[in-house]
C-alpha positions as CSV (number, residue, x, y, z in Angstrom):
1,X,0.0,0.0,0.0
2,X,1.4,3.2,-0.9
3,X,0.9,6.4,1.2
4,X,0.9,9.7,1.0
5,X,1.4,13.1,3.5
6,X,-1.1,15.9,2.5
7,X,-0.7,19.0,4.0
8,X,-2.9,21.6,3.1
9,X,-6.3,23.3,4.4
10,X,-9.3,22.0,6.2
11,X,-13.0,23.0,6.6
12,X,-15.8,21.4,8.6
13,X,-18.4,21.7,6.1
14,X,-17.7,21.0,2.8
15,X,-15.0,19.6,0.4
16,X,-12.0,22.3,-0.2
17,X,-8.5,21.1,0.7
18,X,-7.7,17.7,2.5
19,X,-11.0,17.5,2.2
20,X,-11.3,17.3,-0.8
21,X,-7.9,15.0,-1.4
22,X,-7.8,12.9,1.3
23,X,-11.0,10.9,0.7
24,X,-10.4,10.2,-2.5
25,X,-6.9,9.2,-2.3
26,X,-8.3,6.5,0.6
27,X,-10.8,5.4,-1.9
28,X,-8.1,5.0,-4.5
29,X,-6.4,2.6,-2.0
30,X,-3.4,5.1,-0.4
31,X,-3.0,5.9,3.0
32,X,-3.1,9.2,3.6
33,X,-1.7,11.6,6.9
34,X,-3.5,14.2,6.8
35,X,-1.9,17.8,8.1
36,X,-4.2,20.8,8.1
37,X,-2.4,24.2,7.7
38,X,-5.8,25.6,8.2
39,X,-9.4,24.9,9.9
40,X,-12.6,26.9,8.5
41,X,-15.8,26.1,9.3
42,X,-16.4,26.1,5.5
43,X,-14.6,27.5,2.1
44,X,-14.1,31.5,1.6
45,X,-16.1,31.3,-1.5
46,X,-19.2,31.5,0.6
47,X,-17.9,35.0,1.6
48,X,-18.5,34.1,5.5
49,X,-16.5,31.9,7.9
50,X,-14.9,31.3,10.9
51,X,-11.6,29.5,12.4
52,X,-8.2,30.1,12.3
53,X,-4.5,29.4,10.0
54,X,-2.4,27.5,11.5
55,X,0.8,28.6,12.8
56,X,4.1,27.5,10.9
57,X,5.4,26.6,14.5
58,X,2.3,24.9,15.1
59,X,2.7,22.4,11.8
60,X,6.1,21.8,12.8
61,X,5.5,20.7,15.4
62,X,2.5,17.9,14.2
63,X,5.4,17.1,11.5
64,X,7.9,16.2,14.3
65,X,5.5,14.1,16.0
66,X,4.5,12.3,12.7
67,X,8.2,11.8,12.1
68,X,8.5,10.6,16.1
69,X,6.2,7.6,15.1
70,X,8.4,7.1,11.9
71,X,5.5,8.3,9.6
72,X,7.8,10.1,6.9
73,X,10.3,7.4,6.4
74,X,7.7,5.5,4.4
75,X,5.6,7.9,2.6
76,X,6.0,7.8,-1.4
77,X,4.5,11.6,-2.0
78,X,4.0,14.7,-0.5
79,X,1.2,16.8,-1.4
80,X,1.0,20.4,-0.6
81,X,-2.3,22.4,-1.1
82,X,-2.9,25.8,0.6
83,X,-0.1,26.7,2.6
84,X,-1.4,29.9,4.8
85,X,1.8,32.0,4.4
86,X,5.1,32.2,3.4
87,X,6.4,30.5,6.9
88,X,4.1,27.7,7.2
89,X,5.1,27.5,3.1
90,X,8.8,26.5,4.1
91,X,7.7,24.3,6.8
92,X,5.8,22.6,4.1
93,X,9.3,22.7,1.6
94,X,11.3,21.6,4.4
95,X,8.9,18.6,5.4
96,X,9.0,17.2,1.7
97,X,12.6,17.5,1.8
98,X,12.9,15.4,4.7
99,X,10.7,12.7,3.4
100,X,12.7,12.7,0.0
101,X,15.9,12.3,1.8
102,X,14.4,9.3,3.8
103,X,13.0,8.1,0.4
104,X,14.6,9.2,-2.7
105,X,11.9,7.8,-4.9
106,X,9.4,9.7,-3.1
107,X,7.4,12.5,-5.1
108,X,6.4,16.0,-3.2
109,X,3.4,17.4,-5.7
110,X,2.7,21.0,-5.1
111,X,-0.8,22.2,-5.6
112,X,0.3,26.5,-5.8
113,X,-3.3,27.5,-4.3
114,X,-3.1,31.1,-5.0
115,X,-5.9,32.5,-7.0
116,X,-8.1,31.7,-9.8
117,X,-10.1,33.5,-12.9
118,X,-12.5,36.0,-11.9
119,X,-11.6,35.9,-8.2
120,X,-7.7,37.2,-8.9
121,X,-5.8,36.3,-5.7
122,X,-6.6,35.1,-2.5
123,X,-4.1,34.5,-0.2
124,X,-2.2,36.5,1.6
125,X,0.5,38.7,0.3
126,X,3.8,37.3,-0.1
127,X,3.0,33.6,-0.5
128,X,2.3,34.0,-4.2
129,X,6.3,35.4,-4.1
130,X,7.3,32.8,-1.8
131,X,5.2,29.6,-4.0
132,X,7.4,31.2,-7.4
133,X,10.7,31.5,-5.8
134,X,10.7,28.1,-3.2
135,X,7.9,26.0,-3.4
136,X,7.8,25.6,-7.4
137,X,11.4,24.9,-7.6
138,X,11.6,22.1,-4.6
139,X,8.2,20.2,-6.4
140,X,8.4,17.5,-8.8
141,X,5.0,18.0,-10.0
142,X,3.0,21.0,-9.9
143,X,-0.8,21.3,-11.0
144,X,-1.8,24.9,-11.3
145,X,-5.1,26.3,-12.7
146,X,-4.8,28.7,-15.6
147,X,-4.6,31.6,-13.7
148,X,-2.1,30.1,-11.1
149,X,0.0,29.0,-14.0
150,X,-0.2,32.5,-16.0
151,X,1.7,33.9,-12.8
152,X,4.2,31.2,-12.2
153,X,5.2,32.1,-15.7
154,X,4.6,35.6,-15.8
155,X,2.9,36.0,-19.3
156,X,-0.9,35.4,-20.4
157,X,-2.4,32.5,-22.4
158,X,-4.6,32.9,-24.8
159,X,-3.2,30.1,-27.3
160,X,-2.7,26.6,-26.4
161,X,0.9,27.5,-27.7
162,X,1.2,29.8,-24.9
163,X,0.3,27.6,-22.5
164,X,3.0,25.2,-23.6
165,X,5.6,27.8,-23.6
166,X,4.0,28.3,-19.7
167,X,4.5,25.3,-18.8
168,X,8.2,24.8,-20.5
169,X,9.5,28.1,-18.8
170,X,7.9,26.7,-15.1
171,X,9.7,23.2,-15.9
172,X,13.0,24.8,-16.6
173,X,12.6,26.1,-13.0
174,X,12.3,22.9,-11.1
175,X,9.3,20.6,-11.4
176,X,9.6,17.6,-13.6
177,X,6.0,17.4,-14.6
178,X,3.2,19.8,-14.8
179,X,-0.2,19.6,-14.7
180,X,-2.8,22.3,-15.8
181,X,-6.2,21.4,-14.1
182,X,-8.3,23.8,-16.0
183,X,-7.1,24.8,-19.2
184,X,-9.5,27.1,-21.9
185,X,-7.4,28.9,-24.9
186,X,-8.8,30.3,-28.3
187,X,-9.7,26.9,-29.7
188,X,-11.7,25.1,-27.2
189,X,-15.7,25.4,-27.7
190,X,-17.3,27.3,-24.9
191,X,-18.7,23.9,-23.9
192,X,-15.2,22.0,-23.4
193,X,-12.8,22.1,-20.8
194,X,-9.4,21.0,-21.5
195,X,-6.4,19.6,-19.1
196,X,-2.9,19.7,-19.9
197,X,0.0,17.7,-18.5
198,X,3.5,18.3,-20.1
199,X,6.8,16.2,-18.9
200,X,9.9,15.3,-20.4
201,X,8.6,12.8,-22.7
202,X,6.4,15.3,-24.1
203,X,2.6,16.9,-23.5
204,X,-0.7,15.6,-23.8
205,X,-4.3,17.7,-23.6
206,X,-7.7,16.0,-22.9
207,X,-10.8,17.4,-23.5
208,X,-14.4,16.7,-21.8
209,X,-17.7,18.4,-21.5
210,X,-18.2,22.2,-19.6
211,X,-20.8,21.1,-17.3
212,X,-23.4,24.0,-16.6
213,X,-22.3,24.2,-12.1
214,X,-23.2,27.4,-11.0
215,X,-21.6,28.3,-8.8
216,X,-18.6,25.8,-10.1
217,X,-17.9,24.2,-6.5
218,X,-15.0,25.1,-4.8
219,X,-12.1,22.3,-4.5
220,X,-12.2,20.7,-7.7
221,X,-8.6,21.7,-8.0
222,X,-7.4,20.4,-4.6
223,X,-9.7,16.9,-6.1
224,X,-7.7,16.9,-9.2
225,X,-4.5,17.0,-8.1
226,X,-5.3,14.3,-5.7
227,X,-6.3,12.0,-8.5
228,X,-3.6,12.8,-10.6
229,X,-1.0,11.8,-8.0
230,X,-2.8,8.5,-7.1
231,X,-2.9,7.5,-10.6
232,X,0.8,8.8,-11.3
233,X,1.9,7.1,-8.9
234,X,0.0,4.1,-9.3
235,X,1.0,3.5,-13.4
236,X,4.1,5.6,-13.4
237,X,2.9,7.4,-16.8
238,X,1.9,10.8,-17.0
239,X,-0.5,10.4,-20.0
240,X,-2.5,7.3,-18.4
241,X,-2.5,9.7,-15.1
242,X,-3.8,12.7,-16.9
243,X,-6.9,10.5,-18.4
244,X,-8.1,9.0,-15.5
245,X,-7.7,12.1,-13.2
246,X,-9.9,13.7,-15.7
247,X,-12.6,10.9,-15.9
248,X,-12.9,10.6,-12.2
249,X,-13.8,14.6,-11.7
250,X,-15.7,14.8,-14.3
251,X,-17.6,11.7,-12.9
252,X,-17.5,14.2,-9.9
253,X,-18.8,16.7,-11.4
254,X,-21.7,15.0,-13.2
255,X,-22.9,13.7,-9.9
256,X,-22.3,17.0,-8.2
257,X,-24.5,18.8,-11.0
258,X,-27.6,15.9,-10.9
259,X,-27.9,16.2,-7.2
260,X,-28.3,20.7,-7.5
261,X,-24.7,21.1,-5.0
262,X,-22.6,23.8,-4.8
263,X,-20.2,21.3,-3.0
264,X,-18.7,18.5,-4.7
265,X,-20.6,15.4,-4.3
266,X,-17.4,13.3,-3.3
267,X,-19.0,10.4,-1.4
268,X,-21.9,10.1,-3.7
269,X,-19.7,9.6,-6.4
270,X,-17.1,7.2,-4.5
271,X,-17.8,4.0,-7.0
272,X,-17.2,6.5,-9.8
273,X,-14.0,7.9,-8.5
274,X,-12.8,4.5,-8.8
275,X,-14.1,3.2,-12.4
276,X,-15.2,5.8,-14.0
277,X,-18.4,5.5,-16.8
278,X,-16.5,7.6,-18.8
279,X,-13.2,7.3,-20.4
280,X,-11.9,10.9,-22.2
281,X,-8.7,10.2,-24.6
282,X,-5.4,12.4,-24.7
283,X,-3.9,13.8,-27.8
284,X,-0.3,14.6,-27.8
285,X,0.3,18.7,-28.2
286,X,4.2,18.4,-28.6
């Protein structure tokens, strides 16, 4: 059984965050330690909420006491979500690099939770600076959202060749692989959606169906990323990765739209996390 450390943000209602990773990760068959950098008692998209960030002393310190019980020596990927601030960031860095020195062949996948179209940024200042300049670098796979990738590379896309020359330019900084979790250029249909993954053995796109959410439910990102790890590190191959990660949300997302939530309908749509009804093919893109 393989396992993963996710540290990124909690709320009590809802699926944002670990969340929104953890579960399915566990249905996928991983076993997950769950950190929280964060507890809410439900995502800032509603506009209201209460609870608290964590401290960066404060995760240290739950990281220690994992690592006490011997809990980092084994894990085969860190993922990182929504880090707080820039302090709690590096505790986050500093963490995967102890678990890749105990286990070379261990992954740490950095989900840059910064922002996202039509809501600009919204976390607090600095950590956009500090996710560019440390936490990009130190990952071996990042999954971004358009927005969050625009920045990384500093320049717009409006082409599916920009976004390729995005994702080259945040590759030559670091990560190994890169996913784009939400991807719409000039020549996707107002209808379609499109993911990107690009590596050293090339890049792939997949397209599937706009589905009419609104509001779109928060933590589909944090979802995706999940799924993509699992499957990464389950087949090893990027392209096989990108296609099932896309199947399973947007098996997530059909659910979530038939049942009228504004929160994705994970544990209704457990069986179809797992096998999928639909399968969505990649085309190569270089």
């Amino acid at each position: 059984m393989k396992s993963v450390l996710s540290i990124q943000s909690h709320v009590a209602y809802g699926y944002v965050g670990n969340r929104a990773a953890v579960f399915p990760l566990q249905r996928l068959g991983f076993d997950v330690t769950a950190v929280n950098t964060v507890q809410f008692s439900n995502h800032t998209g509603y506009g209201q909420w209460t609870g608290q960030v964590f401290s960066a002393e404060h995760i240290a310190d739950v990281v220690d006491g994992v690592a006490a019980r011997g809990g980092l020596e084994g894990c085969d990927a860190v993922l990182s979500g929504y880090m707080g601030e820039a302090g709690l960031g590096q505790v986050i860095v500093e963490t995967a690099a102890r678990v890749k020195a105990a286990n070379p062949r261990a992954l740490y996948c950095c989900d840059p939770v910064m922002g996202d179209v039509g809501r600009g940024f919204f976390v607090r200042p600095g950590l956009p600076e500090f996710i560019r300049a440390h936490a990009v670098p130190a990952a071996d796979v990042i999954t971004p959202n358009q927005f969050e990738l625009e920045y990384l590379a500093d320049r717009p896309i409006v082409t599916l060749e920009d976004a390729l020359a995005a994702t080259a330019a945040v590759r030559a900084r670091g990560p190994r692989l890169v996913l784009v979790t939400s991807l719409t250029h000039a020549a996707v249909p107002a209808d379609r959606i499109e993911m990107l993954v690009d590596g050293p053995d090339g890049a792939r796109v997949v397209e599937t169906p706009r589905l009419p959410l609104d509001p779109p439910p928060s933590g589909a990102g944090d979802a995706t990323a999940a799924l993509f790890l699992a499957h990464l590190l389950t087949t090893g191959d990027p392209a096989q990765a990108l296609e099932a990660a896309a199947a399973a949300i947007f098996a997530v997302f059909e659910t979530t739209r038939d049942r009228g939530s504004r929160e994705l309908q994970l544990i209704a749509a457990q069986d179809r996390l797992v096998a999928p009804p639909r399968r969505f093919a990649s085309r190569p893109v270089r």
